[in-house]
C-alpha positions as CSV (number, residue, x, y, z in Angstrom):
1,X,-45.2,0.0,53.2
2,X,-46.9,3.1,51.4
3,X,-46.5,6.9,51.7
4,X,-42.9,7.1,52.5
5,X,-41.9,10.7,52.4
6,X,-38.4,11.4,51.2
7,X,-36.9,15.2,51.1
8,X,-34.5,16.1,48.6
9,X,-32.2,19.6,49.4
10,X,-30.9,20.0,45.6
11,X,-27.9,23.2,45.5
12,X,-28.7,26.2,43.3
13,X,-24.5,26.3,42.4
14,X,-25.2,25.7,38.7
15,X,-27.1,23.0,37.0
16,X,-24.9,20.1,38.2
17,X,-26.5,18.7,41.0
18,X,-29.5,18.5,39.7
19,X,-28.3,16.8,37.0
20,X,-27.0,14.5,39.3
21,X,-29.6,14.2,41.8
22,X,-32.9,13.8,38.4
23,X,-31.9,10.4,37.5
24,X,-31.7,9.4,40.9
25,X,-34.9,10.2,41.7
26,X,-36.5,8.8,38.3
27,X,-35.1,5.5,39.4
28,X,-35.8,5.5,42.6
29,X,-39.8,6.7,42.3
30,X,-39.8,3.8,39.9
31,X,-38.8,1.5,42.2
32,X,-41.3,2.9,44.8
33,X,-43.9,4.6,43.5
34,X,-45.8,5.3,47.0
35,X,-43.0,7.5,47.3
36,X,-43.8,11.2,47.7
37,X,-41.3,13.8,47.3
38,X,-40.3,17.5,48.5
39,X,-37.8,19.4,47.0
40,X,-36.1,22.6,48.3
41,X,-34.0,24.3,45.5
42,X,-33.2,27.7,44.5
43,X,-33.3,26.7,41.0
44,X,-36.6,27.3,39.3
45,X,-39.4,25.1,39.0
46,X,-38.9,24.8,35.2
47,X,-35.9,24.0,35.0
48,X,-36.3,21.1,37.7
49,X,-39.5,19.6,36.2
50,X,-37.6,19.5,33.1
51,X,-35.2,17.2,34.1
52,X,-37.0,15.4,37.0
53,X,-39.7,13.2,35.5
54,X,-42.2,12.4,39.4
55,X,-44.3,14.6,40.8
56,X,-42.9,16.7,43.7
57,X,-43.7,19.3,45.9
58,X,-41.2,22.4,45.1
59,X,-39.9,24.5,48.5
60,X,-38.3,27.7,46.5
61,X,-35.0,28.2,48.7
62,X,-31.7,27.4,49.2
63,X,-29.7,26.1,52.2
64,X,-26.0,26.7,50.6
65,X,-24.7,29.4,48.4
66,X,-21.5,27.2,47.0
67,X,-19.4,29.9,46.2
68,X,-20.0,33.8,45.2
69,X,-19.4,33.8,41.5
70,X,-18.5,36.5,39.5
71,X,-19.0,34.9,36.3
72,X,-19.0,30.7,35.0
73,X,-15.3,30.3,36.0
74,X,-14.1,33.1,38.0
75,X,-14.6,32.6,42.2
76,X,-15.4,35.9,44.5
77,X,-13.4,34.3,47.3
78,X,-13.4,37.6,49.5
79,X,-17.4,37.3,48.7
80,X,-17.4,34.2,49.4
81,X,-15.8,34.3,52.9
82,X,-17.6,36.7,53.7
83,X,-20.6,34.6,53.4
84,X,-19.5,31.4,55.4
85,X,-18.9,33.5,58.5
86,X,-22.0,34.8,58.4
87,X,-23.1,31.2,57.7
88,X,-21.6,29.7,60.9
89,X,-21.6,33.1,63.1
90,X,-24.9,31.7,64.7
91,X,-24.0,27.9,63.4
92,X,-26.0,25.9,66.3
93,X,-29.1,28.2,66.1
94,X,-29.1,27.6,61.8
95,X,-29.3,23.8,63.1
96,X,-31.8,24.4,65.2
97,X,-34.3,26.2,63.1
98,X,-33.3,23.5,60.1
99,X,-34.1,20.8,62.9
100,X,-37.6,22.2,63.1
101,X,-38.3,22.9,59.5
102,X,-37.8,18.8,59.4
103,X,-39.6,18.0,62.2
104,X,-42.6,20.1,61.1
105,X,-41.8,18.5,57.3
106,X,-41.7,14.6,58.5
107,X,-40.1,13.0,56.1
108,X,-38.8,9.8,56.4
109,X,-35.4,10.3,55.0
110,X,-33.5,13.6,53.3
111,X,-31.2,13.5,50.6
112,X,-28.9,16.0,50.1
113,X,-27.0,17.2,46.9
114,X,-25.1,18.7,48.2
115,X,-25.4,21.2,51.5
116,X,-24.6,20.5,54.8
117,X,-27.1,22.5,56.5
118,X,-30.2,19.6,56.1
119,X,-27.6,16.7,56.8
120,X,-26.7,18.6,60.5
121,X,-30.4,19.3,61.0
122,X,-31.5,15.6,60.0
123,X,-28.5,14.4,62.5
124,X,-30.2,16.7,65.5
125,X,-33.5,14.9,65.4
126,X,-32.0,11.1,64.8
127,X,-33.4,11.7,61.0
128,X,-31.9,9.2,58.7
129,X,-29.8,11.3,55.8
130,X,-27.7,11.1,52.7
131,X,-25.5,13.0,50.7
132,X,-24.7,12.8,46.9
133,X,-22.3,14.5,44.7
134,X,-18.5,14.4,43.1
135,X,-17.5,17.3,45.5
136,X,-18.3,18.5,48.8
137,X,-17.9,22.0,50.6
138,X,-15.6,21.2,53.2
139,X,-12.7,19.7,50.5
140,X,-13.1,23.0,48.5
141,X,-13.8,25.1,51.8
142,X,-10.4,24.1,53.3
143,X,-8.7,24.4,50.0
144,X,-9.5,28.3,49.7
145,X,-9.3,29.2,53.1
146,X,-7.7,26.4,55.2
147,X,-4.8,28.5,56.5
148,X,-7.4,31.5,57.5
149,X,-6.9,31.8,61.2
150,X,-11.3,31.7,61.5
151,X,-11.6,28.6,59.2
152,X,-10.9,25.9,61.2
153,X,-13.7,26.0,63.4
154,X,-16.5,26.4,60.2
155,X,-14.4,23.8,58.0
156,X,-14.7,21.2,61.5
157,X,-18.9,22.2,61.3
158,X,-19.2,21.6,58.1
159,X,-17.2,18.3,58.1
160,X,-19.2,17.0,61.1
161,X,-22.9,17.4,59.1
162,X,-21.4,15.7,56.3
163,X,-20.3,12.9,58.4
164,X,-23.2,12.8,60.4
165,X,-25.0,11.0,57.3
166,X,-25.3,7.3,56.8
167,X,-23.6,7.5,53.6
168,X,-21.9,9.9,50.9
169,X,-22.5,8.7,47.7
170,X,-18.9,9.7,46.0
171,X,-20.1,9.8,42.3
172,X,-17.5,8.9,39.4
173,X,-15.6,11.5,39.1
174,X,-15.4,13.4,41.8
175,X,-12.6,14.4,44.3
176,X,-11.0,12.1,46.7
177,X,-13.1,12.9,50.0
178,X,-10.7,11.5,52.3
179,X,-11.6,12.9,55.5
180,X,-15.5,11.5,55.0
181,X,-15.1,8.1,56.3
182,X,-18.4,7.6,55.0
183,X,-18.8,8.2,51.6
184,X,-19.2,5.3,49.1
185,X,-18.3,5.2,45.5
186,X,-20.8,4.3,43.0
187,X,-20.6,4.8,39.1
188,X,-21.3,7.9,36.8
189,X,-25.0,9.5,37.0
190,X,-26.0,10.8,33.8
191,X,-29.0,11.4,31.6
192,X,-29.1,9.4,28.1
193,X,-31.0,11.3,25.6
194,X,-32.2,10.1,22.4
195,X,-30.4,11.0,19.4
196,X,-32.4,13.5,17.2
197,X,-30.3,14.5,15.1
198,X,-32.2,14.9,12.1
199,X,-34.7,16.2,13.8
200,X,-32.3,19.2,14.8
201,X,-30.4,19.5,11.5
202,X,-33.8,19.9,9.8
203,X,-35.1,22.2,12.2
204,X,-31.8,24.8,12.0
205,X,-32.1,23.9,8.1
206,X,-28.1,22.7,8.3
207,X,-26.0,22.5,5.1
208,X,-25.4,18.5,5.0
209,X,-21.8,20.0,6.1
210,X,-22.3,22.1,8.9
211,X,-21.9,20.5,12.4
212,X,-23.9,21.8,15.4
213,X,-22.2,23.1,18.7
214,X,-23.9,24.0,22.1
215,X,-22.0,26.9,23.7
216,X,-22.9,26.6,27.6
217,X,-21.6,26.6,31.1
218,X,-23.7,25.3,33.0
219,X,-26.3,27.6,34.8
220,X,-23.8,30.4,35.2
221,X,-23.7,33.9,33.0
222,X,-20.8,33.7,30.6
223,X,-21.8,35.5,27.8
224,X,-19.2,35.6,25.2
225,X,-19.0,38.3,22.4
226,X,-19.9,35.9,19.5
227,X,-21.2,38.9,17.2
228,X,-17.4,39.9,17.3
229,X,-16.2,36.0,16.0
230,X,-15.2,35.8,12.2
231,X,-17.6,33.5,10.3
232,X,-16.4,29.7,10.8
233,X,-17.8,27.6,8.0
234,X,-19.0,24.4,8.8
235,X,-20.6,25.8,12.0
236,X,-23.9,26.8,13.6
237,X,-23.7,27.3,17.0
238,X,-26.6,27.4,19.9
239,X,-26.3,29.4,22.6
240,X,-28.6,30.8,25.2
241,X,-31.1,33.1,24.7
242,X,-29.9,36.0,26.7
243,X,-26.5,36.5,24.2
244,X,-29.3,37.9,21.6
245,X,-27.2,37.2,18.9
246,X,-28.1,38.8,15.4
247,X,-25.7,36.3,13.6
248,X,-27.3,34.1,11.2
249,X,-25.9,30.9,12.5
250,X,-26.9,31.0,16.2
251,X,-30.2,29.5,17.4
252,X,-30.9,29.7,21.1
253,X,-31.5,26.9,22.7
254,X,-34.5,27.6,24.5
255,X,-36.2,27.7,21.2
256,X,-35.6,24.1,20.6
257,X,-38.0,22.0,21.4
258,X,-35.8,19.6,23.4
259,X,-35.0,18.2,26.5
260,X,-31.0,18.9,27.7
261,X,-30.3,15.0,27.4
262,X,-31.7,15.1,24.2
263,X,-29.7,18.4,22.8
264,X,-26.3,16.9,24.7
265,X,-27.4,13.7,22.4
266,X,-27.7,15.5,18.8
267,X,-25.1,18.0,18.6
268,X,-21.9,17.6,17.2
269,X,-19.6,19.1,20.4
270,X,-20.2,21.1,23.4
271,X,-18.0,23.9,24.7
272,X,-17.9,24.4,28.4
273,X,-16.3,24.8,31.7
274,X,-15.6,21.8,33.6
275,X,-18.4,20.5,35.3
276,X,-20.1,17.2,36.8
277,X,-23.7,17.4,34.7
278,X,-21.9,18.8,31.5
279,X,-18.8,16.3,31.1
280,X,-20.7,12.9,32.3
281,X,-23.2,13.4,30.1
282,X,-21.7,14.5,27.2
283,X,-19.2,11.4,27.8
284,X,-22.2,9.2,28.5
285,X,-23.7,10.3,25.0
286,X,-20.9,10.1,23.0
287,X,-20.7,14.2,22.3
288,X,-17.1,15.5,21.8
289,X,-16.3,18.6,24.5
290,X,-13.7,21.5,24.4
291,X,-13.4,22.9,27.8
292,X,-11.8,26.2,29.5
293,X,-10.4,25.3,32.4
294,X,-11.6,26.9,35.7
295,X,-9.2,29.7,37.5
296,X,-7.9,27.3,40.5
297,X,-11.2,25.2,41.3
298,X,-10.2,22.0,42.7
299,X,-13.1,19.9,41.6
300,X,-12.1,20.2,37.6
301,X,-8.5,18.0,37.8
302,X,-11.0,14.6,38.5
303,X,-13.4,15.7,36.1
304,X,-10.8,16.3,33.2
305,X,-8.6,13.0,34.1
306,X,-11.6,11.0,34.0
307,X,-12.9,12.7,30.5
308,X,-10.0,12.8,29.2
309,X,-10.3,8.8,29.4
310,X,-14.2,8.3,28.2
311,X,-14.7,11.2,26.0
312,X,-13.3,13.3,22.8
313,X,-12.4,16.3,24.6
314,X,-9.6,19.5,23.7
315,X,-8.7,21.8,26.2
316,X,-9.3,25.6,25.1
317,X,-7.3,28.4,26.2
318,X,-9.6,31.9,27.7
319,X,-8.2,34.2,25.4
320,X,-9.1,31.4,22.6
321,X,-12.4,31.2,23.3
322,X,-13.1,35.0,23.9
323,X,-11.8,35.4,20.1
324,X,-14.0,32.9,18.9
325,X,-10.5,31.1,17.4
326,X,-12.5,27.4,17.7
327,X,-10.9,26.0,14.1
328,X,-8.0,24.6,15.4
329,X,-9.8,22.8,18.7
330,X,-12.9,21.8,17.0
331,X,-11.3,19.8,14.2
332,X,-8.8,18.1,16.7
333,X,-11.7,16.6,18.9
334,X,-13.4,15.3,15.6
335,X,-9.9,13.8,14.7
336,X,-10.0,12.0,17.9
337,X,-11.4,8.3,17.8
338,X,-14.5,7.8,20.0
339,X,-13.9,5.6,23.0
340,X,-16.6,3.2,24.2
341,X,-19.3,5.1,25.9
342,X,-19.4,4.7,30.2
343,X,-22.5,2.9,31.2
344,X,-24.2,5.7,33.8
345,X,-24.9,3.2,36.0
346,X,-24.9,5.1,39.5
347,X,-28.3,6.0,39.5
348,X,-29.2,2.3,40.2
349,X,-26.6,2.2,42.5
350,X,-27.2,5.2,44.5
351,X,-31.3,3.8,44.2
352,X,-30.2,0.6,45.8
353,X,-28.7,2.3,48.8
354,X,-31.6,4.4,49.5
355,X,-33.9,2.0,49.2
356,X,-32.3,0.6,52.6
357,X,-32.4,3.8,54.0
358,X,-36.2,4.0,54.0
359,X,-38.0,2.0,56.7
């Protein structure tokens, strides 16, 4: 069988699900290399051919919006409302016109990481569909609004597309997903990079005691007022370009020649919020993590259990991490012994299960 067709709806919501959803696809185009591929993301097209080795045609858009941010950690849940009852004011007719955009598209299967919108259109024409991710909209949905007198009609649409798929692919972590009777747990999905450390050492010309930290939050605007921070000896830190730091020891990252996998792989820690991409990889790479917890987002308890076990990792607190007051966290994580490093072995999973979704 040749020229299968497979369409992949990857969410915009940060950089998570298409960290989830790249090695996925790797593997899979491996297995079948007569496989051609569509993507529809709101990310750009950089960022997704830097992670996503095949060739693909890229659909700029997005079917979901996750939830209105007002910064990395911080929900707009009014926003946020707002925008699912405009979602599901006209819910059939969105179906509809998603039911046409696939039927004009033919693939042969969609993949969905992880709106609902292309699951519901797929399950209007009889198109074979899967979903893939450690959360899904309707768990958080119900937990922000579930006692909202207008919710339970949306959170009962949105529940239904998910369910209409042949499988949910439950990554590890991720939350429970109780009410989808068909999701299915597979391992971690994460990246492995190649350690290049030297490389990077030589290349932000490092004291042979300084130790190299990523500050990032994966895909959302958090600038933090590091020009402020005392001098911490022992330290360079990278950070993203758009802080235009004038400190001596920062280095953006998108001045590095290197591929995220392979930064997650050289640095010494990361410091993050929790999220999927960030925390499996770093675990699956052996890099230490200090996190700031999220403001009430349900997703982060399974991510920290589960990091807590496979990782070094220090929580952080906000007002900490605004100050730049890092000594005290940083040198606990090092203290910590490294525990043996989770095999990210979803990827062939999840590859498995498609394959048998492709006729």
């Amino acid at each position: 069988m040749t020229g299968r067709h497979l369409f992949v709806d990857i969410s915009a919501h940060g950089f998570g699900h298409l960290a989830q959803v790249a090695p996925v696809l790797d593997a899979l185009v491996e297995r079948r290399p007569d496989l051609r591929l569509t993507l529809r993301s709101g990310l750009p097209i950089e960022r997704l051919r830097s992670r996503l080795k095949p060739r693909f045609t890229h659909l700029a858009g997005s079917s979901d919006f996750g939830y209105v941010m007002h910064d990395a950690v911080n929900i707009d849940l009014p926003a946020t409302a707002a925008a699912y009852r405009r979602q599901h004011a006209d819910w059939s007719d969105r179906v509809e016109h998603e039911a046409a955009f696939l039927r004009a598209l033919r693939p042969d299967l969609v993949l969905s990481d992880v709106a609902y919108l292309p699951l519901a259109g797929a399950a209007r024409l009889g198109l074979p569909a899967v979903a893939m991710c450690s959360l899904n909209w309707a768990e958080l949905f119900a937990h922000f609004y579930g006692q909202e007198c207008w919710a339970p009609t949306i959170h009962q649409q949105i529940l239904a597309a998910y369910r209409s798929a042949s499988y949910f692919l439950r990554l590890t972590p991720a939350m429970p997903m109780a009410d989808l009777p068909n999701r299915r747990s597979i391992a971690p999905v994460a990246t492995l990079g190649e350690d290049r450390r030297q490389w990077l050492r030589r290349q932000l010309r490092c004291a042979d005691d300084e130790r190299v930290v990523w500050i990032g939050f994966g895909g959302f605007d958090r600038p933090l007022p590091i020009d402020h921070w005392r001098p911490q000896p022992g330290c360079r830190w990278l950070i993203p370009q758009a802080w235009a730091s004038s400190r001596a020891d920062t280095t953006a990252i998108e001045t590095l020649e290197l591929s995220i996998a392979d930064l997650m792989a050289s640095v010494d820690a990361v410091i993050t919020k929790p999220g999927y991409g960030t925390f499996s990889e770093a675990a699956c790479n052996g890099t230490a993590v200090i996190y700031q917890r999220r403001p009430d987002w349900p997703e982060q308890d399974c991510l920290i259990d589960w990091l807590q076990g496979n990782a070094r990792c220090q929580e952080i607190k906000p007002t900490d991490l605004l100050a730049g007051e890092l000594t005290a966290a940083l040198a606990a994580v090092w203290r910590q012994p490294l525990p043996p490093r989770p095999r990210p072995s979803g990827a062939a999973e999840a590859t498995e299960i498609l394959l048998t979704c492709l006729p």
